[in-house]
Residue, then its C-alpha position, 0 to 999 in steps of 0.5 A: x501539471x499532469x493532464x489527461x484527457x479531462x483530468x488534471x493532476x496538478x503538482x500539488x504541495x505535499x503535507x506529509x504528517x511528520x515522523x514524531x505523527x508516525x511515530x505515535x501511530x506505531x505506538x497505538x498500533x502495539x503489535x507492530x511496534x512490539x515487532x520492531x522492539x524484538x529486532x531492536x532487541x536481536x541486534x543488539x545482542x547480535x552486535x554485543x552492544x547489549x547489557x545483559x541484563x533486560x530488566x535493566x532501564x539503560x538497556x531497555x531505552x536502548x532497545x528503545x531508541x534503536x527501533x525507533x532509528x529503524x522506524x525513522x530511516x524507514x520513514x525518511x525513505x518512503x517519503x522520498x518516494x511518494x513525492x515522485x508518484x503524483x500521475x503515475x499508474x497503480x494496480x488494484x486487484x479484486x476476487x469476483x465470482x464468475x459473470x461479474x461486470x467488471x465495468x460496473x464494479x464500483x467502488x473498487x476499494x483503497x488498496x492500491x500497489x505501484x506494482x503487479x507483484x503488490x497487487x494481490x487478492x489475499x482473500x481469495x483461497x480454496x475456502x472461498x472458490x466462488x470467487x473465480x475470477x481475478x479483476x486488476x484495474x489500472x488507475x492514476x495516482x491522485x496525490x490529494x487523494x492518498x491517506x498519508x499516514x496509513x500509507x507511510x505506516x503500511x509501508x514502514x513494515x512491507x515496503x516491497x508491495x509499494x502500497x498506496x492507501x486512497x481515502x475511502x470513496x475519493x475519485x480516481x481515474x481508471x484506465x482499464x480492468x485486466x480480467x484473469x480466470x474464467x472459462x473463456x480466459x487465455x493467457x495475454x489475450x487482447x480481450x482479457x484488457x477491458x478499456x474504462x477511462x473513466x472516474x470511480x471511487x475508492 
């Protein structure tokens, strides 16, 4: 049992969907399975295991079970991560304007990485410059909280950002806001760190 503070995290009896329920989300998802297929496809040509003939049914279920062996590999290997991430920190970054309270900001949304470099705000760009200001929240991992399918499927397909998906408005305990940008900013200043140590929601 993990406990900090008020908050208990408990090893709690992990129910992962299983690999044929991921399986079947890949499907509904077409575009993404499509990619699989296409390098499915490119290395059995590049082995010389094709038939070369693409309209050919044996081929065409080799290509098949060939992506489907990647998808599962790949799955065998993020479950065995998420079974050790119960209690440890996560990163939340968010694009704010200039002046926003970052100790009032809530719900901080269920995008979440294990790691900096996954942490990113893709919506802020140069058409969008009124978000000026950076807010990454460091919170606690809650494995009752995860959405396991999504963030097994998310990971399949970009395992280097370590995503970790909450459900919408589920609790997580935060530790603190880093603030990045902003007139007043300089770099690795103490009080760009911001204690919360307190709950918010997803």
């Amino acid at each position: 049992m993990l406990i900090h503070k008020n908050s208990v995290y408990r090893h709690v009896a992990l129910t992962l969907p299983s690999f044929d329920e991921v399986f079947r989300y890949e499907l509904e998802q077409s575009s993404t399975f499509d990619t699989e297929l296409e390098e499915a496809e490119r290395y059995l040509r590049d082995e010389g295991l094709d038939q070369g003939i693409d309209e050919d049914t044996f081929y065409l279920e080799k290509v098949y079970n060939q992506a489907k062996d990647v998808l599962e590999l790949a799955y065998s290997d993020i479950v065995s991560w998420i079974e050790r991430i119960n209690g440890d920190d996560c990163l939340r970054a968010i694009a704010v304007p200039e002046g926003t309270d970052p100790l009032t900001v809530n719900p901080l949304g269920i995008y979440w990485s294990m790691y900096s470099e996954g942490a990113d705000t893709y919506w802020k760009n140069e058409e969008n410059n009124s978000l000026s200001i950076t807010l990454i929240y460091r919170g606690k991992i809650d494995m009752q909280n995860i959405d396991f399918l999504e963030t097994i499927a998310v990971n399949i397909h970009n395992p280097e950002e370590h995503e970790v998906r909450f459900e919408e408005g589920a609790p997580i305990y935060v530790y603190d806001v880093t603030i990045i940008g902003g007139e007043r900013w300089s770099h690795d200043a103490p009080e760009n760190v911001l204690p919360i140590n307190d709950w918010r929601k997803c």
